[in-house]
C-alpha positions as CSV (number, residue, x, y, z in Angstrom):
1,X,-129.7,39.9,30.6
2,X,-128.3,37.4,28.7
3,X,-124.6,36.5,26.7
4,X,-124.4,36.1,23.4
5,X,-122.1,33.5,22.0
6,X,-120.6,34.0,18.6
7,X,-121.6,31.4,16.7
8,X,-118.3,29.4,15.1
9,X,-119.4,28.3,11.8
10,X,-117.9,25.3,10.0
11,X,-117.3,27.5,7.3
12,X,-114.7,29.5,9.3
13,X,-112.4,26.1,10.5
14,X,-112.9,25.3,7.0
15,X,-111.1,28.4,5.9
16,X,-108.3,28.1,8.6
17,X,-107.1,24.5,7.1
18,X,-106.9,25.6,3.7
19,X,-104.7,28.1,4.2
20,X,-102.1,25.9,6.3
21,X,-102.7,23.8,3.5
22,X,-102.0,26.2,1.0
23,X,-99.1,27.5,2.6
24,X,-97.4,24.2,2.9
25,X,-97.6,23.0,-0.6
26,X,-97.1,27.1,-1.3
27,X,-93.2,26.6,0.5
28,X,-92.7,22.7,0.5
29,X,-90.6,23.0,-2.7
30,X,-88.5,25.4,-1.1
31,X,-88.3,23.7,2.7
32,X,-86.7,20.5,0.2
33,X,-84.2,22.8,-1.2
34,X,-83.0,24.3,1.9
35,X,-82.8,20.8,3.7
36,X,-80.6,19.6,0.7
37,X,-78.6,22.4,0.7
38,X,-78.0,21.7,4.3
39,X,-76.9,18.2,3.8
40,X,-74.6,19.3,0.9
41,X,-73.0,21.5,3.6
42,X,-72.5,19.0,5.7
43,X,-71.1,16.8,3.2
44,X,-68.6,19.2,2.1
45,X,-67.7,19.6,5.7
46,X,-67.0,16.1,6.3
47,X,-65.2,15.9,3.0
48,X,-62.7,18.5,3.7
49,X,-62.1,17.2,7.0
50,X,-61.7,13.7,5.8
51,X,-59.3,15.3,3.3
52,X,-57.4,17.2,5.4
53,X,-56.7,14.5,7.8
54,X,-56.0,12.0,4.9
55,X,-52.2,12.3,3.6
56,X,-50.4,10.9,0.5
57,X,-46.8,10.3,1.1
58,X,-43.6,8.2,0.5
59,X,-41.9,5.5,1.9
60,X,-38.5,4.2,1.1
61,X,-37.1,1.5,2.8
62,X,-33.6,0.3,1.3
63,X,-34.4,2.3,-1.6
64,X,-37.0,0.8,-2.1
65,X,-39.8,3.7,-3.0
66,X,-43.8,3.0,-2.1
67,X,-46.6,6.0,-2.3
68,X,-49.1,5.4,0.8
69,X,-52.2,7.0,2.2
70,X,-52.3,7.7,5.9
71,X,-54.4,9.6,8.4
72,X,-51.7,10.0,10.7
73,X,-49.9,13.2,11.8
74,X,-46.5,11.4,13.4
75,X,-43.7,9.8,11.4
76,X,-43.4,6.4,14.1
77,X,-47.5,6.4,14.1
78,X,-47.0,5.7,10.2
79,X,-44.4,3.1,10.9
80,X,-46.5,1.1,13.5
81,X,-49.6,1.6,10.9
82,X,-47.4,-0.3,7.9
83,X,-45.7,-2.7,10.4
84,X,-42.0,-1.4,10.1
85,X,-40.0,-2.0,13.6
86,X,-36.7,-0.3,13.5
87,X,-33.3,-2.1,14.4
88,X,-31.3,0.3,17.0
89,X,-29.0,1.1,14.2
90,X,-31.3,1.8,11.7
91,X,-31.6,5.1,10.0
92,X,-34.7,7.1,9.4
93,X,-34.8,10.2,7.7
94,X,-37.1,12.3,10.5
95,X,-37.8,12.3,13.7
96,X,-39.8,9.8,15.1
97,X,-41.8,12.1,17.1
98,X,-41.9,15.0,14.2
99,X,-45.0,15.8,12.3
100,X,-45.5,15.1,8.8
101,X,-47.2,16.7,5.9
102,X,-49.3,15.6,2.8
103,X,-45.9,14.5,0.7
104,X,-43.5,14.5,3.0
105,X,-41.0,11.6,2.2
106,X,-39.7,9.3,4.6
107,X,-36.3,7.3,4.0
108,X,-35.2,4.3,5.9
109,X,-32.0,2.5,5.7
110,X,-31.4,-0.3,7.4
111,X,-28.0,-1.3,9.2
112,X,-25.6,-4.3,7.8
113,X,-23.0,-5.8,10.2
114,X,-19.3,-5.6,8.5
115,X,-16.4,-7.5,10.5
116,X,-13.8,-4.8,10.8
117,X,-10.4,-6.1,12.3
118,X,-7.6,-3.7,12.7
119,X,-5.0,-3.2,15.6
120,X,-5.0,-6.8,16.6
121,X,-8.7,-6.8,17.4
122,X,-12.0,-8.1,15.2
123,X,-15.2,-6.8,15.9
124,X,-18.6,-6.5,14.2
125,X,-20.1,-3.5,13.1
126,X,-23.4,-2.6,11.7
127,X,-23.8,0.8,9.6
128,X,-25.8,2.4,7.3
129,X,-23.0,3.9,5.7
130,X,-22.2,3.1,2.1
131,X,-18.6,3.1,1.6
132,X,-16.1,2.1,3.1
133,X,-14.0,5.2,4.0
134,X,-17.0,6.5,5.6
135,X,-17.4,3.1,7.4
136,X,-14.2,3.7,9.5
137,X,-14.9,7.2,10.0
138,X,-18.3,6.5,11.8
139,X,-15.5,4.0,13.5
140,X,-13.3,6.1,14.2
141,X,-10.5,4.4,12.8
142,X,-7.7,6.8,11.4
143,X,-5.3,5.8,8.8
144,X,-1.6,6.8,8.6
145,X,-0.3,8.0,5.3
146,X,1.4,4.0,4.8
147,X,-1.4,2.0,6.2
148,X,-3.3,-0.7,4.2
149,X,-6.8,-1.5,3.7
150,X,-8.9,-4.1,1.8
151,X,-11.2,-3.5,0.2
152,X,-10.3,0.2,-1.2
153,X,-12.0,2.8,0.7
154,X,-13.9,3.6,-2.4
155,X,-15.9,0.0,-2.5
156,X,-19.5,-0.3,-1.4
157,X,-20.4,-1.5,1.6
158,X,-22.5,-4.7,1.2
159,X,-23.6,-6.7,4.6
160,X,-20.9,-9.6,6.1
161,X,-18.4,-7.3,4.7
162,X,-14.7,-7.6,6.0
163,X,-12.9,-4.7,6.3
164,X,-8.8,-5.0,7.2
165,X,-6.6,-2.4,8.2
166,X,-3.1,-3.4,7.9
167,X,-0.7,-0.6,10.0
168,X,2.5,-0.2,8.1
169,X,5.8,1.4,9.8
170,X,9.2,2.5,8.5
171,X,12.4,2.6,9.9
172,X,15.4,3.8,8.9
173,X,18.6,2.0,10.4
174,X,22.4,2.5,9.2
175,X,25.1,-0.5,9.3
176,X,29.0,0.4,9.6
177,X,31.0,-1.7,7.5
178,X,35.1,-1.2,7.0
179,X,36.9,-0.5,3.7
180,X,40.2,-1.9,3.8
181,X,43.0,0.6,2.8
182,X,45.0,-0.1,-0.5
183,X,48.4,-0.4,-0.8
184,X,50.2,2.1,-3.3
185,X,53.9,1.4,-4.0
186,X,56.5,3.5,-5.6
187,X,59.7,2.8,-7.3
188,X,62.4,4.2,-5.1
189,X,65.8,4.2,-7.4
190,X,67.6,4.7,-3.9
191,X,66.8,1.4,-2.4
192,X,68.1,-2.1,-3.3
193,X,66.3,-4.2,-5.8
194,X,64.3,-6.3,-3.5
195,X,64.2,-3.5,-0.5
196,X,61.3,-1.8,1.0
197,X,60.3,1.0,2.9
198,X,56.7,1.7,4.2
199,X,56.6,5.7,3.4
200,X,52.8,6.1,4.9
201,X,51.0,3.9,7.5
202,X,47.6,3.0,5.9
203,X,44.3,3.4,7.7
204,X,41.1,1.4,7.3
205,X,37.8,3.9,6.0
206,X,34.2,3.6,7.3
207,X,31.3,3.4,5.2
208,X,27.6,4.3,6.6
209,X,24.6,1.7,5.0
210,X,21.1,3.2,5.0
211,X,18.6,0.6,5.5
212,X,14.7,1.2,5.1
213,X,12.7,-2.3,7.5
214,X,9.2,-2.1,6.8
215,X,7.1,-3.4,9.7
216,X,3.3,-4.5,9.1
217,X,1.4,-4.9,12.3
218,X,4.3,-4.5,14.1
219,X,5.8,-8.0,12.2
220,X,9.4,-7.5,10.0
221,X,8.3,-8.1,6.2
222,X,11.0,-6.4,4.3
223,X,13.8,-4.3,3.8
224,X,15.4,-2.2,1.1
225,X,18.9,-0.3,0.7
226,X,18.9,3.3,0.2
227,X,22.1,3.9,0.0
228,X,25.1,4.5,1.4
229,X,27.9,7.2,2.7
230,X,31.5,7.7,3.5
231,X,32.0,8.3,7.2
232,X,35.9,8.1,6.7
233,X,37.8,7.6,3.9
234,X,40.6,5.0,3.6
235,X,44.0,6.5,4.1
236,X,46.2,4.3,1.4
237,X,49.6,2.6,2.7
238,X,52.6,3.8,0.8
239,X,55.2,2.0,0.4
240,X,58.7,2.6,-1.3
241,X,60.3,-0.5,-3.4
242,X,63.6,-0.3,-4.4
243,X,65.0,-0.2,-7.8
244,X,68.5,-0.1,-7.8
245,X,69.2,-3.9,-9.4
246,X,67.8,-4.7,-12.9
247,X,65.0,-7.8,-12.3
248,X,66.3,-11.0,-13.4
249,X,63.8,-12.6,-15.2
250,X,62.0,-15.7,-14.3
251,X,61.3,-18.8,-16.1
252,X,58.2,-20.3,-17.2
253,X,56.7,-23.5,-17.8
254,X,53.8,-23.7,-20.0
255,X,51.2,-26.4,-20.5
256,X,47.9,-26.1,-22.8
257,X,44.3,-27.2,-22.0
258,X,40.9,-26.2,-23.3
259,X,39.9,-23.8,-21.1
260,X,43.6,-22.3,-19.7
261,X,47.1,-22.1,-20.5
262,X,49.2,-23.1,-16.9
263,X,52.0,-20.6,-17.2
264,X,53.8,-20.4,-13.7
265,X,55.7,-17.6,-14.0
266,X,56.4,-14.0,-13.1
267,X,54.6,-10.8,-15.1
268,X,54.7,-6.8,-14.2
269,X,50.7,-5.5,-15.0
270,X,49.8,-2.0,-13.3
271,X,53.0,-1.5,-11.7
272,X,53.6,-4.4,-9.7
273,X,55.7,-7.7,-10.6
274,X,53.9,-10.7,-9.4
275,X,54.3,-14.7,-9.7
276,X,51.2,-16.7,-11.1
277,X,50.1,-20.1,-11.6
278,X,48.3,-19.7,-14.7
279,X,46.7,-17.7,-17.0
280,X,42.5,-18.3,-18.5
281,X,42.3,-16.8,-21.7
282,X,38.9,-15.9,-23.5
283,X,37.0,-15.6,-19.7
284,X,33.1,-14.0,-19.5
285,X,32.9,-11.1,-17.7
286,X,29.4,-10.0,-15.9
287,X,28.8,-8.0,-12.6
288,X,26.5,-8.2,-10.2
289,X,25.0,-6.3,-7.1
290,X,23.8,-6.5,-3.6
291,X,21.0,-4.1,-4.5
292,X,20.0,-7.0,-6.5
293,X,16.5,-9.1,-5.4
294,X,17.9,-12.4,-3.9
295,X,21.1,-11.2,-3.6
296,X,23.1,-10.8,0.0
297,X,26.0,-9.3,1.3
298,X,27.7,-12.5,2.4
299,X,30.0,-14.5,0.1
300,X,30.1,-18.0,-0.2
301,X,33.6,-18.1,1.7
302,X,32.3,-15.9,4.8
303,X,33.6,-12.8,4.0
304,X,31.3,-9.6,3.2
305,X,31.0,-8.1,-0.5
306,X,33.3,-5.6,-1.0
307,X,33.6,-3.0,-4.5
308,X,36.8,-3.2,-6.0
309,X,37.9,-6.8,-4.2
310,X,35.0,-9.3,-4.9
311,X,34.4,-11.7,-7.8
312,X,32.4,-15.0,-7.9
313,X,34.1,-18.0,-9.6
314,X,34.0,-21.4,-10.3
315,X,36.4,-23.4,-7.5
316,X,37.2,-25.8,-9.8
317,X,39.2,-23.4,-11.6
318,X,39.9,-20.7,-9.2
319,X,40.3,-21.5,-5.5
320,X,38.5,-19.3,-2.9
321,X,40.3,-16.8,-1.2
322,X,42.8,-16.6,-4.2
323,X,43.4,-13.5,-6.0
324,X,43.7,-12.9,-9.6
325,X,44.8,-9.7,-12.3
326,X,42.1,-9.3,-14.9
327,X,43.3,-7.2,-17.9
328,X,41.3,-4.1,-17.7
329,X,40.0,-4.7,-14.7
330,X,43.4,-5.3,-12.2
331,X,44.0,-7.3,-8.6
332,X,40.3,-9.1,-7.4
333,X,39.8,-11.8,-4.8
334,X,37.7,-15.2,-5.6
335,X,35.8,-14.6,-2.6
336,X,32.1,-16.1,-4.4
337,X,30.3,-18.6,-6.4
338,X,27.3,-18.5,-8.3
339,X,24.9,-21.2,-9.7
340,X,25.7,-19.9,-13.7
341,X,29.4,-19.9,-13.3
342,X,31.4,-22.3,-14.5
343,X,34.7,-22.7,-16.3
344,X,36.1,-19.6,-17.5
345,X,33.4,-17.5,-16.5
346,X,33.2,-14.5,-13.5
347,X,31.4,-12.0,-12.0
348,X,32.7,-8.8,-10.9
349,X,30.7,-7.3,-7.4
350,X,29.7,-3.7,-7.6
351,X,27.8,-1.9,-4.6
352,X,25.5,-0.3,-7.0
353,X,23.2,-1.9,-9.0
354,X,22.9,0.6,-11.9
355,X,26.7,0.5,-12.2
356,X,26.3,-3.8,-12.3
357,X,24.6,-3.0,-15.2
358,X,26.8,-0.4,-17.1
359,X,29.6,-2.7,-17.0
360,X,27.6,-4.8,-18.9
361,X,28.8,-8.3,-20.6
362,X,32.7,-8.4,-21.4
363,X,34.4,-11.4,-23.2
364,X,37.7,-12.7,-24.6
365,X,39.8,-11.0,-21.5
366,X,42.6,-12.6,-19.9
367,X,42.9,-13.6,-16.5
368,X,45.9,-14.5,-14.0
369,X,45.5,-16.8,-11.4
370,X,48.1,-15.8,-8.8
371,X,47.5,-17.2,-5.3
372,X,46.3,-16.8,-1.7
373,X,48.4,-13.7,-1.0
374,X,48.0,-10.5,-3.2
375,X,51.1,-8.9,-5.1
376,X,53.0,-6.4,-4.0
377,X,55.5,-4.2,-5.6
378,X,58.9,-5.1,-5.5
């Protein structure tokens, strides 16, 4: 008994490569579409990764503004990749470890040294502050109500700046100066012609200067007068002059220059008969003050300034230290000189300057020249 093969015809392969054949050009057109399909895939895979990784963002540096691409997610990883290095004063807007985000906007300002000197010490500073006030704030620097500074604390800062604080103080100081008493005499109709009696003891009055020194860094620069106060008044001295003999009356001699007529003789003006050596007619009248810029307290023959006493005068026609009646005015002491006095010119002292310049300009008066000692009654 035998096997039978089964006979494989060439017809039969035949048949089997055809229809692979068939098949593949059947499904090549759509084996190309799903292969290009799966490179657009990937494409837009790598795209929006690239994309998501890749941010647009700002940069300012000292204002100045630049838009920049960067694949980075850290804010000092962007400043290594465009070469910035930071100075240890510098500012930056962010965190150098935070993250950033697709346009995020990073600011840099850089520091500028100012010189800043105040209480006796200079220093350099660098800040990235822009004025000044907030300069010496970051400082700590304080400034008292009077203090000084240059420039304003309203200027910019700008670098090599110099910034001084000047420390002002105030103090307030009082001076004691005496006020003679004056002498008031009475007639007493009792007492001889030529007789006196003291009725009162007089009694010298205090008077209280205020006195503002301004200090700058601790160094005197100035003063000014605020005013001044009564601490005691001046008792007056009274004394009683006798009346009981007519006055015999004196003779005269008189002699005429240009500027004065020399009467020696003996007058009566506010009460009180006195002997003078000669009399200025048609004198100037001005008044001046201590409150005045320039002007001091001391006279030019040593003695202090004193309301109601003082007047400056020319020596070559009133000696210093003599006293004199002025109509209107009444007994003063030549006790100063001024540069714009001369001949029959004089100024009349007042403490105040506002009352210096009520009184004004006053001419044509008439003036007695009387002597080293001042009048009295009798």
């Amino acid at each position: 008994m035998g096997f039978f093969r089964k006979k494989e015809s060439h017809e039969s392969r035949s048949s089997s490569m055809s229809y692979a054949m068939r098949w593949k050009q059947e499904h090549l057109r759509q084996i190309s579409v799903i292969g290009l399909l799966a490179i657009a895939v990937v494409l837009i895979i790598l795209i929006w990764s690239y994309s998501q990784n890749n941010k647009k963002i700002y940069l300012v540096v000292d204002g100045q503004s630049q838009k920049i691409e960067t694949r980075h997610s850290l804010v000092n990883q962007v400043l290594e990749e465009q070469s910035i290095v930071l100075g240890p004063e510098d500012a930056v807007s962010r965190p150098l470890a935070s993250s950033i985000q697709d346009g995020n906007r990073i600011v840099i300002v850089r520091a500028v040294p100012v010189n800043v000197s105040v209480d006796g010490t200079s220093k350099v500073h660098f800040t990235t502050k822009d004025s000044v006030q907030e300069t010496i704030e970051e400082l700590g620097v304080t400034m008292g109500q009077e203090d000084k500074i240059t420039p304003a604390l309203t200027s910019k800062v700008s670098a090599n700046l110099d910034i001084k604080i000047v420390r002002v103080t105030k103090h307030k100081v009082q001076t004691k100066e005496s006020v003679p008493f004056t002498v008031v005499k009475t007639s007493d109709n009792t007492l001889l012609k030529g007789k006196t009696k003291v009725v009162a003891p007089g009694s010298e009055g205090v008077v209280v200067h205020n006195i503002e020194k301004v200090y700058e860094d601790g160094k005197f620069v100035s003063k000014q007068w605020l005013g001044k106060e009564v601490e005691k008044a001046a008792s007056p001295k009274v004394v009683a002059v006798g009346t009981k003999k007519p006055t015999a009356v004196a003779s005269a001699s008189i002699s005429r220059t240009s500027n004065a007529v020399n009467i020696s003789g003996l007058t009566t003006k506010g009460g009180v008969s006195f002997k003078y050596k000669k009399v200025l007619k048609n004198v100037t009248l001005t008044a001046y003050s201590a409150e005045e810029d320039g002007i001091g307290t001391k006279t030019a023959s040593g003695t202090r300034v004193t309301e109601g006493r003082t007047i400056a005068v020319d020596k070559s026609v009133v000696p210093l230290g003599w006293w004199v009646y002025i109509e209107g005015i009444g007994f003063r002491k030549a006790e100063d000189t001024g540069g714009a006095i001369k001949g029959n010119k004089m100024d009349v002292y007042y403490d105040s300057l506002k009352s210096a310049k009520n009184f004004g300009r006053k001419k044509g008066r008439t003036v007695y020249v009387i002597g080293p000692t001042k009048p009295e009654l009798n």
